[in-house]
RODO-2510 file (C-alpha; in nm, 4 decimals, decimal comma):
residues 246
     n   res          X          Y          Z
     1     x     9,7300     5,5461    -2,5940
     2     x     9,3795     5,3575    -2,5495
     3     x     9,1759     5,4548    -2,2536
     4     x     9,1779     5,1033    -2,0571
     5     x     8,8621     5,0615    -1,7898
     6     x     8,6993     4,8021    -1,6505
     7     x     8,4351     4,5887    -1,7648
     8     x     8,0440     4,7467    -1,6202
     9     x     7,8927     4,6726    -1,3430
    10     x     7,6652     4,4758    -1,4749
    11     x     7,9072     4,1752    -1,5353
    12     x     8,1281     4,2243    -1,2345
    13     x     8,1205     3,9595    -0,9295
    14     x     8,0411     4,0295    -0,6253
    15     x     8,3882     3,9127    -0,4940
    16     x     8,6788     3,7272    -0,5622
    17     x     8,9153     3,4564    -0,3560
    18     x     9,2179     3,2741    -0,4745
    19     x     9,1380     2,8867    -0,4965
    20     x     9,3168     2,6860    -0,2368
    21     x     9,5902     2,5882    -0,4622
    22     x     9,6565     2,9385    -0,5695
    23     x     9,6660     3,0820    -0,2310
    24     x     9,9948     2,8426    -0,1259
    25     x    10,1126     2,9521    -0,4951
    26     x    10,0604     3,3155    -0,4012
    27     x    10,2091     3,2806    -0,0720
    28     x    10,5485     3,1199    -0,2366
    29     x    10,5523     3,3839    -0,4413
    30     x    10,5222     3,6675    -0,1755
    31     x    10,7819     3,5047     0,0062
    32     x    11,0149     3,5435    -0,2332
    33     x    11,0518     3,9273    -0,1639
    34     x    11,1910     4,0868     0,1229
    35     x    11,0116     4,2524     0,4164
    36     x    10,8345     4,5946     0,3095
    37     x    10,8834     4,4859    -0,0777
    38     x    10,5880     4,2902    -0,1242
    39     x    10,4020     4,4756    -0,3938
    40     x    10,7039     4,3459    -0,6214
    41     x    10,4968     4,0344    -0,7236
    42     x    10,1445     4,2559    -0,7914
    43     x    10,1971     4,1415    -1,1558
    44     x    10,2034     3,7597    -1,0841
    45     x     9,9279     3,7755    -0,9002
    46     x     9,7104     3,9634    -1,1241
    47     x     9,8096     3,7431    -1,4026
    48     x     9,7042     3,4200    -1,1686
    49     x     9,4262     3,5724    -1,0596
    50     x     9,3258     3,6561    -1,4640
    51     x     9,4004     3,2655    -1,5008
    52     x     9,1496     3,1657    -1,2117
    53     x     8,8586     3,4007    -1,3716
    54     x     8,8584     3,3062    -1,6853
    55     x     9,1056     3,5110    -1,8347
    56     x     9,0145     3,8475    -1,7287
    57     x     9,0117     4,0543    -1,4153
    58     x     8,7169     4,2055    -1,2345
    59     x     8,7605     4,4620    -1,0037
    60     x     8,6943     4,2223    -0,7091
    61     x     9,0518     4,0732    -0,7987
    62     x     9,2138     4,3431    -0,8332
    63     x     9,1499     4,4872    -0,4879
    64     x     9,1637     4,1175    -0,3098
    65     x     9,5143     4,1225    -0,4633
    66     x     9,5881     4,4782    -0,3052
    67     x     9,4503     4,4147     0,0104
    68     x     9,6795     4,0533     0,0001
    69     x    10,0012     4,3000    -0,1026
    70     x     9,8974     4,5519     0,1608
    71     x     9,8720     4,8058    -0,1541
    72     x     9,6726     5,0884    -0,2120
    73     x     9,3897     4,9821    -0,4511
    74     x     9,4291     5,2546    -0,7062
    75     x     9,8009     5,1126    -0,7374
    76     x     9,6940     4,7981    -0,8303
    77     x     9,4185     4,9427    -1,0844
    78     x     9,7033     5,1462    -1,2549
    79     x     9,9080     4,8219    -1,2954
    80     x     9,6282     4,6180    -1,4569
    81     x     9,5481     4,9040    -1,6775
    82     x     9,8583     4,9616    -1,8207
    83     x     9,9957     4,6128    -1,9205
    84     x     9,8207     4,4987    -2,2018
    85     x     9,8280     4,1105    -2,1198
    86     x     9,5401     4,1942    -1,8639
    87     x     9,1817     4,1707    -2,0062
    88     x     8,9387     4,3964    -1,7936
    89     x     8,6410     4,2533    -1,9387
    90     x     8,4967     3,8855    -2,0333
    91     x     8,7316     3,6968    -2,3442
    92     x     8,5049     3,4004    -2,3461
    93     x     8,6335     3,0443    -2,2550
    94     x     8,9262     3,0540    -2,4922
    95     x     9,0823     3,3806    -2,5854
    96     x     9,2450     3,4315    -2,9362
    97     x     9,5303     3,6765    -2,9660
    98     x     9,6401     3,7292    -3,3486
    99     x     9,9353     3,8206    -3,4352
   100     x     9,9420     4,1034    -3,6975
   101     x    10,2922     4,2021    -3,7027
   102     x    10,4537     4,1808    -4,0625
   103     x    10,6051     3,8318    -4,1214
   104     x    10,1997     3,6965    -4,0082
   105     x    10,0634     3,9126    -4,2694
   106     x    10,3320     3,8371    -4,5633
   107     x    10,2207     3,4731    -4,4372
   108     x     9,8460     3,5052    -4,4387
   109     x     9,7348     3,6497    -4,1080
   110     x     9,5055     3,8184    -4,2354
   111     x     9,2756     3,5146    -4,3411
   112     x     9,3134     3,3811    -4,0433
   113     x     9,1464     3,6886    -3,8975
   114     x     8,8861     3,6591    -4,1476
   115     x     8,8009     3,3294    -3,9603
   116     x     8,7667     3,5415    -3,6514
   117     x     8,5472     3,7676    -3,7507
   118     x     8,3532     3,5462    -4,0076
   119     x     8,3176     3,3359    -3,6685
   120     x     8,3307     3,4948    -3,3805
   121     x     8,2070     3,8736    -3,4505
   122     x     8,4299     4,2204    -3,4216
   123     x     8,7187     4,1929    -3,1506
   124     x     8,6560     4,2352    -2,7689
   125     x     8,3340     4,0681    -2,8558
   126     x     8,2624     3,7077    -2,6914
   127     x     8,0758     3,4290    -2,9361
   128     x     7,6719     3,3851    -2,8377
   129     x     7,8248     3,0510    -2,7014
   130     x     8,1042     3,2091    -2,4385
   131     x     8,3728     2,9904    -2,5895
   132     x     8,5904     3,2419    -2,7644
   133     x     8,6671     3,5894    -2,8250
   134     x     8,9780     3,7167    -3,0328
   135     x     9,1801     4,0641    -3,0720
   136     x     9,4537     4,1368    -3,3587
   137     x     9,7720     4,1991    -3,1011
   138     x    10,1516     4,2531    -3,2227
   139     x    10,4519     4,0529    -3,2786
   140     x    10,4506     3,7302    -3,0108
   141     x    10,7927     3,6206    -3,1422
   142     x    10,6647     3,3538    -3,3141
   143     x    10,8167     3,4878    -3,6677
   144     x    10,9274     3,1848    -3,7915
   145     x    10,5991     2,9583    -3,7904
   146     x    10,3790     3,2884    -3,9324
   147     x    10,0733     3,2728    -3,9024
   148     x    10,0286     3,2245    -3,5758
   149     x     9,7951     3,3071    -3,2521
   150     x     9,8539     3,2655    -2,8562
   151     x     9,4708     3,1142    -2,7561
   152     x     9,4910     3,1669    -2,3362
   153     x     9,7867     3,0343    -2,2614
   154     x     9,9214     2,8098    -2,5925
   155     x    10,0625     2,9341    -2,9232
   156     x     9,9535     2,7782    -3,2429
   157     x    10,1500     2,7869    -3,5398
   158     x    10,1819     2,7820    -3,9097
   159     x     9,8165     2,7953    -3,9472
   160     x     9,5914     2,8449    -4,2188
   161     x     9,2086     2,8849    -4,2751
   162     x     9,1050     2,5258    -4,2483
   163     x     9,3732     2,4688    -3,9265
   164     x     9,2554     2,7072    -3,7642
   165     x     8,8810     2,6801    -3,8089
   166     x     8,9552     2,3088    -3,6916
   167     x     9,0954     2,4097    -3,4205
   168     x     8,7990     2,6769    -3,3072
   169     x     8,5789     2,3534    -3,4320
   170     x     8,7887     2,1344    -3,1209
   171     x     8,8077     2,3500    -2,8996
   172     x     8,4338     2,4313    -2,8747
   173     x     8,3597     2,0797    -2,8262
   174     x     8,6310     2,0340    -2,5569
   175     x     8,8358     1,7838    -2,8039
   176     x     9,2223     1,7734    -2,7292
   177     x     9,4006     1,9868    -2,9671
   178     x     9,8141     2,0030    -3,0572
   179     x     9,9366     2,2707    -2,9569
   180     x    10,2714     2,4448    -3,1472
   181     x    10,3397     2,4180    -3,5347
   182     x    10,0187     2,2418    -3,6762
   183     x    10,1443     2,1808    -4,0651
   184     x    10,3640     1,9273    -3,8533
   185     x    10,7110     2,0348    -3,8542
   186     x    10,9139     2,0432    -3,5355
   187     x    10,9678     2,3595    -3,3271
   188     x    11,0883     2,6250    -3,5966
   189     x    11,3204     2,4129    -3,7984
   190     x    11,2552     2,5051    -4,1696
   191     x    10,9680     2,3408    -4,4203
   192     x    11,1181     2,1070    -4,5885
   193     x    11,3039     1,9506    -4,2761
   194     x    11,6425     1,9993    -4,0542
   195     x    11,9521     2,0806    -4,2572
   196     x    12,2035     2,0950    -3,9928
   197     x    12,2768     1,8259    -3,7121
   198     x    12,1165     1,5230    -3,8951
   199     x    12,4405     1,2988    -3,8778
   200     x    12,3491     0,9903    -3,7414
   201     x    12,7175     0,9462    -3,5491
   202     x    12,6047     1,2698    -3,3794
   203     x    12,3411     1,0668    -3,1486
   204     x    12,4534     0,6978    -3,1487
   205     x    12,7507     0,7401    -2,9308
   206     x    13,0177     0,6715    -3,1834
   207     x    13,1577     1,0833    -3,2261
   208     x    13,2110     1,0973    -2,8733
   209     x    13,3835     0,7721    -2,8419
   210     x    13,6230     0,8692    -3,0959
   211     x    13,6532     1,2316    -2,9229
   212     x    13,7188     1,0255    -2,5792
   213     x    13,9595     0,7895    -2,7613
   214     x    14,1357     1,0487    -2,9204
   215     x    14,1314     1,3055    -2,5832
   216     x    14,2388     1,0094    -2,3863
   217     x    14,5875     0,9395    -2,5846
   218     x    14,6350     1,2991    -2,5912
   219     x    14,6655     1,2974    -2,2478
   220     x    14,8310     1,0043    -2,2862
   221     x    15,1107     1,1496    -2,4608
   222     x    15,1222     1,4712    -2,2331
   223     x    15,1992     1,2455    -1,9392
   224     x    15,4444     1,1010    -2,1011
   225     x    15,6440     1,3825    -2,2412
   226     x    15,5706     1,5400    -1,8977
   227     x    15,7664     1,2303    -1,7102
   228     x    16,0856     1,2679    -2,0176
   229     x    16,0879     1,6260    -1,9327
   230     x    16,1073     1,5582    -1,5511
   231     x    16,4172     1,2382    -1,6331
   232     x    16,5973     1,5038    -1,8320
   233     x    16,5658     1,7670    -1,6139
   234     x    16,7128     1,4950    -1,3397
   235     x    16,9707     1,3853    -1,5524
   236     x    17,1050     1,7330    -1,6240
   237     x    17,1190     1,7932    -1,2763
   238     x    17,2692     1,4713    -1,1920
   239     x    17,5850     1,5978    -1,4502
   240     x    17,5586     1,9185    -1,3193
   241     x    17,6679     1,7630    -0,9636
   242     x    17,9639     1,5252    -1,1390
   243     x    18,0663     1,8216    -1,2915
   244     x    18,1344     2,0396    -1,0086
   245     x    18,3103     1,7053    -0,8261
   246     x    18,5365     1,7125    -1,0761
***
């Protein structure tokens, strides 16, 4: 297992606060635990707090979070150095986790980490220009649009070299990107377009009319047998009575 620590000294601020907006979040959050439990949400926290300082938490965080849970600090330091999913040191504006895991590399992940490298540097290491910094990380469930990376929050799919040096290319001047598949497909449906559930009648109303028409005189006829079951029934017990008269 990788020793995790935190970043030096050297880059560390002198404190930390949650903004205004994350403080009410925080506070919802808290409240959503019971009395004497509230170290249960230590991990949102921590993540919202990475979110606030760009993408990576300082030690001033992490003990303005403990002091917020009423934990001891050194339980909140074990917590954001064992998950993974918290950087202890600077990512740069935009931080690029590629996926490595086997259907990426059968798909060409590992051109797109040629990009990083050719581009950014080694991994861990932030560009001259603070924008990005990238790491090689495993599967993100993503499978079916391989090659793909998670950059901050956002997952960007089916890449390939020149999609995903476009992409570095908008980012660093603050154009809007797409996020998702970028070759243009939809979601994870396959290449070449849906195959299943591309029936027109499906969406225009006219299946479930039919279904409704054809429900409705179902129930229709269940009614009706229903009310020949209850005049027979009647009947035979009408006879029934004329018999024992007789």
């Amino acid at each position: 297992m990788a020793v995790r620590r935190l970043a030096p000294d050297a880059v560390q601020p002198a404190s930390f606060a949650f903004s205004k907006d994350n403080l009410a979040w925080a506070k919802t959050i808290i409240a959503k635990y019971p009395e004497g439990r509230q170290a249960s949400a230590v991990i949102p926290l921590l993540w919202r707090a990475q979110v606030q300082h760009q993408y990576w938490l300082p030690r001033a965080a992490i003990e303005y979070v403990g002091e917020m849970l009423g934990m001891a600090k050194i339980r909140v330091l074990e917590v954001a150095t064992f998950y993974s999913m918290f950087n202890l040191e600077p990512v740069g504006k935009h931080f690029i986790q590629v996926c490595g895991t086997t259907p990426c590399r059968l798909n060409g992940a590992e051109k797109i980490i040629k990009v990083c490298e050719e581009r950014i540097g080694e991994q861990r290491h932030v560009s001259a220009d603070g924008n990005f910094a990238w790491l090689e990380v495993e599967c993100l469930g993503s499978c079916c649009n391989a090659p793909m990376a998670q950059i901050n929050n956002d997952y960007y799919e089916d890449l390939t070299p020149e999609s995903f040096g476009k992409l570095l290319d908008d980012l660093s001047a603050g154009r809007p990107v797409k996020v998702g598949p970028q070759n243009g497909r939809r979601g994870s449906e396959p290449l070449s377009g849906a195959k299943t559930l591309t029936d027109p009648a499906l969406y225009d109303g006219s299946v479930v009319g039919s279904w409704k028409a054809r429900f409705e005189a179902d129930e229709a006829n269940k009614a009706i047998a229903a009310a020949e079951a209850v005049k027979a029934a009647e009947a035979a017990k009408a006879a029934a009575a004329e018999a024992a008269k007789g």
